[in-house]
C-alpha positions as CSV (number, residue, x, y, z in Angstrom):
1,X,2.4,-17.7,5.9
2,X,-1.4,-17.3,5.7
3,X,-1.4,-15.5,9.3
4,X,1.6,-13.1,8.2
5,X,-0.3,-12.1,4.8
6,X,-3.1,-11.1,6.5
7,X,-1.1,-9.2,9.4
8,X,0.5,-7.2,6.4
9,X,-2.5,-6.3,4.6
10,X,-3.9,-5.2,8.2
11,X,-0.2,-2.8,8.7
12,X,-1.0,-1.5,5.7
13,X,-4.4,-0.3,6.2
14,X,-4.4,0.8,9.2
15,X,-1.2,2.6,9.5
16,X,-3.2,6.1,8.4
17,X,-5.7,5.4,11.5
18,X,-3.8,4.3,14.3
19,X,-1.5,6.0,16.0
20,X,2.0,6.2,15.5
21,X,4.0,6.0,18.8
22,X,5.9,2.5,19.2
23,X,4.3,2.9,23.3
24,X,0.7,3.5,21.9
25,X,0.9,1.1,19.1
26,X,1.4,-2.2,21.5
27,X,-1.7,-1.1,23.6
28,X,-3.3,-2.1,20.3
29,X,-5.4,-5.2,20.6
30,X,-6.6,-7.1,16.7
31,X,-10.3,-5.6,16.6
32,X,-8.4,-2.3,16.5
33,X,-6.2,-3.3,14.0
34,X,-9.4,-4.8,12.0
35,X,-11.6,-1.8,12.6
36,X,-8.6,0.6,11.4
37,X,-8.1,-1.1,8.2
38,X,-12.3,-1.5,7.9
39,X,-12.3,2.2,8.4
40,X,-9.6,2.7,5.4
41,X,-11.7,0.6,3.1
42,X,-14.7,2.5,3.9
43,X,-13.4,5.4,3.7
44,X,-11.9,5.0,0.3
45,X,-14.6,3.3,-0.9
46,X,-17.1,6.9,-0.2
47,X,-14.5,9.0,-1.5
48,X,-13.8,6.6,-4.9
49,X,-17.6,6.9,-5.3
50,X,-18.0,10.5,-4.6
51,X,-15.5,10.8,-8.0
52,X,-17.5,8.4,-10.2
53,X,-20.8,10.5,-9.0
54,X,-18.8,13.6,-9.7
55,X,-18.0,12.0,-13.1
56,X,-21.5,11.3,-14.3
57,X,-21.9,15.0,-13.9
58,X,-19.9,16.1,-15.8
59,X,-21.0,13.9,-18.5
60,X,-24.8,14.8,-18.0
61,X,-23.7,18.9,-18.1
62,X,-21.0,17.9,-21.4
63,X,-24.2,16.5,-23.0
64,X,-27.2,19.0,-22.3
65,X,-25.0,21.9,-22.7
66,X,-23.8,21.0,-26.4
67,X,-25.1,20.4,-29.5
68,X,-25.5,16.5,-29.9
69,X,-22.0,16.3,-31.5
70,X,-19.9,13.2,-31.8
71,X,-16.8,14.4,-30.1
72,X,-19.3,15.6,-27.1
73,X,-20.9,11.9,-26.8
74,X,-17.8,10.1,-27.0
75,X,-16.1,12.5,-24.4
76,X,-19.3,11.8,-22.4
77,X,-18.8,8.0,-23.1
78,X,-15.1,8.1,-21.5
79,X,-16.8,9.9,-18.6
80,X,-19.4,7.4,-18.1
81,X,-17.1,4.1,-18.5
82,X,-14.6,6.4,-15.9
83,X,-17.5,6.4,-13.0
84,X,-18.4,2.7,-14.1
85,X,-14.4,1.9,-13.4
86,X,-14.2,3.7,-10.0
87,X,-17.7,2.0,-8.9
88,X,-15.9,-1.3,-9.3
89,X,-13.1,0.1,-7.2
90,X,-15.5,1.3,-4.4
91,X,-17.6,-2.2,-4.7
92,X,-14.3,-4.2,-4.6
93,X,-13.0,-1.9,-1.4
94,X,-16.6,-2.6,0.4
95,X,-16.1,-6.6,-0.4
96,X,-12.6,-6.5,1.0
97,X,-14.1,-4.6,3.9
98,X,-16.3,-7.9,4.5
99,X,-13.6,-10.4,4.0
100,X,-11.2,-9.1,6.5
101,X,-12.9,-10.6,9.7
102,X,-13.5,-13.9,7.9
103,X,-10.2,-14.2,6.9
104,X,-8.7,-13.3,10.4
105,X,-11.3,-16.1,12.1
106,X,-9.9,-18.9,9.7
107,X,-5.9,-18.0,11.1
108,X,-4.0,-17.5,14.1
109,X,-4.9,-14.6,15.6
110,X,-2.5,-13.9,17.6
111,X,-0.1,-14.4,15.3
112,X,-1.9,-11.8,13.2
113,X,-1.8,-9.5,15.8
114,X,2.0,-9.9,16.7
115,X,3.5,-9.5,13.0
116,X,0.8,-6.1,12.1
117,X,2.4,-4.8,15.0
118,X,5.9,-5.7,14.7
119,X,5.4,-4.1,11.4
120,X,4.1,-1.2,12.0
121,X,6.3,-0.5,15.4
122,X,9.4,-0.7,13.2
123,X,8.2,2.0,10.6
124,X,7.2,4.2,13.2
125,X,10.8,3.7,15.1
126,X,13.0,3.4,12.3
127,X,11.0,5.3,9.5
128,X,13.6,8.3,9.0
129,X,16.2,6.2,8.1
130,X,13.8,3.9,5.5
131,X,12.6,7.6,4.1
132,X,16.2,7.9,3.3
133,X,16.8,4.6,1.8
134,X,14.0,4.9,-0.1
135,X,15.2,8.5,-1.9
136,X,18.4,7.1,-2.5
137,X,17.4,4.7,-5.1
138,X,14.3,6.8,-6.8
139,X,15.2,8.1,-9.8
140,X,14.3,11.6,-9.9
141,X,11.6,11.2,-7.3
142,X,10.9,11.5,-3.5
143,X,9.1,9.2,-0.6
144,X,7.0,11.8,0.3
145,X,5.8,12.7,-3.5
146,X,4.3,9.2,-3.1
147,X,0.5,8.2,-3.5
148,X,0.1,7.1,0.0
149,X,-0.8,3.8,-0.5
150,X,3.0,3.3,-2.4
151,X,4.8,5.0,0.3
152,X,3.4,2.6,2.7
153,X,3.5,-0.5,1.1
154,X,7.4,0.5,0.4
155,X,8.2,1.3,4.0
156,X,6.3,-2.1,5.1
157,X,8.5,-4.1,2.4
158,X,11.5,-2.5,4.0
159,X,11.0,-3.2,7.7
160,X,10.1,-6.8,6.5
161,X,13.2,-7.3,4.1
162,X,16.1,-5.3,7.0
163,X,14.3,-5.6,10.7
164,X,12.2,-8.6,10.7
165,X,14.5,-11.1,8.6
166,X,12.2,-11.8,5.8
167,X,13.7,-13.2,2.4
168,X,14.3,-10.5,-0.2
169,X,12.1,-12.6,-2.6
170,X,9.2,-13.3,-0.5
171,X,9.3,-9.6,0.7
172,X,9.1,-8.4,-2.7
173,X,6.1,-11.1,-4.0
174,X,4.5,-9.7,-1.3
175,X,4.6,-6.4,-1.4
176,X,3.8,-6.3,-5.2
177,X,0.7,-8.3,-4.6
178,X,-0.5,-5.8,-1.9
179,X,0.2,-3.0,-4.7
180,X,-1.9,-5.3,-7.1
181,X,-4.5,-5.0,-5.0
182,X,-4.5,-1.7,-3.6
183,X,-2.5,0.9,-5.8
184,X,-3.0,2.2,-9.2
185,X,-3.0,0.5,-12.5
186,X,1.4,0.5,-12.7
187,X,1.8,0.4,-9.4
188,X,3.1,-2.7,-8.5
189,X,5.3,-2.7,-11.2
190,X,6.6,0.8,-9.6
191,X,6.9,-1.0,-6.3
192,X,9.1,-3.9,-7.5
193,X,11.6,-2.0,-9.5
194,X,12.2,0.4,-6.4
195,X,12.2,-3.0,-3.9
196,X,14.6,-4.6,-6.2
197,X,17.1,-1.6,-6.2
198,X,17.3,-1.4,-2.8
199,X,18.0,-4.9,-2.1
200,X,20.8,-4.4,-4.9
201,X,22.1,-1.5,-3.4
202,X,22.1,-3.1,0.1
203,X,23.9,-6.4,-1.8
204,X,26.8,-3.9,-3.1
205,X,27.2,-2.4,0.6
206,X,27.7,-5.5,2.2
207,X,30.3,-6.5,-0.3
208,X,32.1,-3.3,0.3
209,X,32.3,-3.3,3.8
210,X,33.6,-7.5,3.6
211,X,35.7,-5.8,1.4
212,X,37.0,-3.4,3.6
213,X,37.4,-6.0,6.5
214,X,39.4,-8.4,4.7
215,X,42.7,-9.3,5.2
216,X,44.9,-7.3,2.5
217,X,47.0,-9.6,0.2
């Protein structure tokens, strides 16, 4: 369980970094894997504190430029707790950043290796038809509207739950504590509402069709 955790945390990161060709994604050894989701963490981690450093600035400018007032400094106040709440973000993406290669040394690593990849090879080969899935059961919403992060962890949830045999319930936990961990504020709650009606919907299709198959009385 341990190994395949890990192995999804690394699909998920590294899906925007390595390259999405079923053929060019089993050439991939696990330091690539590890260095692609690394890269994502670091990446988001500048960007995050590029925002709270833009935020601060905006503070400092609301400030000097007015007169002292007390809507001013408590707009300025939200500003400055804002930056304070995406440094966290970036500080917690750097520590995950660290963990990773511990994590994968106290696992099997080849074990790793082979689910990340099964993973990801079945969103890149199949990902149309998860896309479409996916829209069917978003209310007044589309895949590709999606914050990236979402979209992936949704399309990872689906290959696990429809190509690679995992229970409904343990896809689900999973995905939603990936979306804890990496998406917004609502996310996960996002993520398990859309998982949960598409395991519905798959529930009333398989009915139908044993419907359709069975003898008629």
């Amino acid at each position: 369980m341990q190994a395949r955790r890990i192995a999804r945390e690394l699909a998920l990161l590294g899906m925007s970094q390595l390259p999405d060709r079923p053929e060019k994604l089993q050439q991939q050894d696990l330091d690539t894997l590890l260095q692609a989701a690394v890269q994502t963490l670091t990446l988001e981690a500048r960007d995050t504190l590029e925002s709270a450093a833009a935020e601060l600035q905006r503070s400092d400018e609301r400030l000097v430029a007015s007169d002292i007032q007390a809507t001013d400094v408590q707009g300025a106040r939200t500003m400055v707790q804002d930056a304070i709440a995406l440094t966290q973000t970036a500080i917690n993406r750097l520590g995950m950043a660290l963990e990773l290669p511990e994590f994968i040394q106290l696992t099997n690593r080849k074990a790793v290796r082979n689910f990340a990849l099964e993973l990801l090879t079945n969103v890149a080969q199949q990902i149309d038809t998860i896309d479409e899935q996916l829209d069917q059961v978003m209310i007044a919403w589309q895949v590709k509207r999606l914050a990236r992060i979402d979209r992936d962890i949704l399309r990872l949830a689906i290959v696990d739950i429809q190509y690679l045999g995992t229970p409904d319930r343990v896809a689900i936990n999973e995905a939603v504590e990936l979306s804890k961990r990496y998406s917004g504020d609502e996310g996960h709650r996002f993520i398990n509402g859309v998982l949960r009606r598409v395991v519905n919907a798959n529930a009333r299709s398989s009915r139908m069709a044993a419907a359709d198959t069975s003898p008629s009385a």
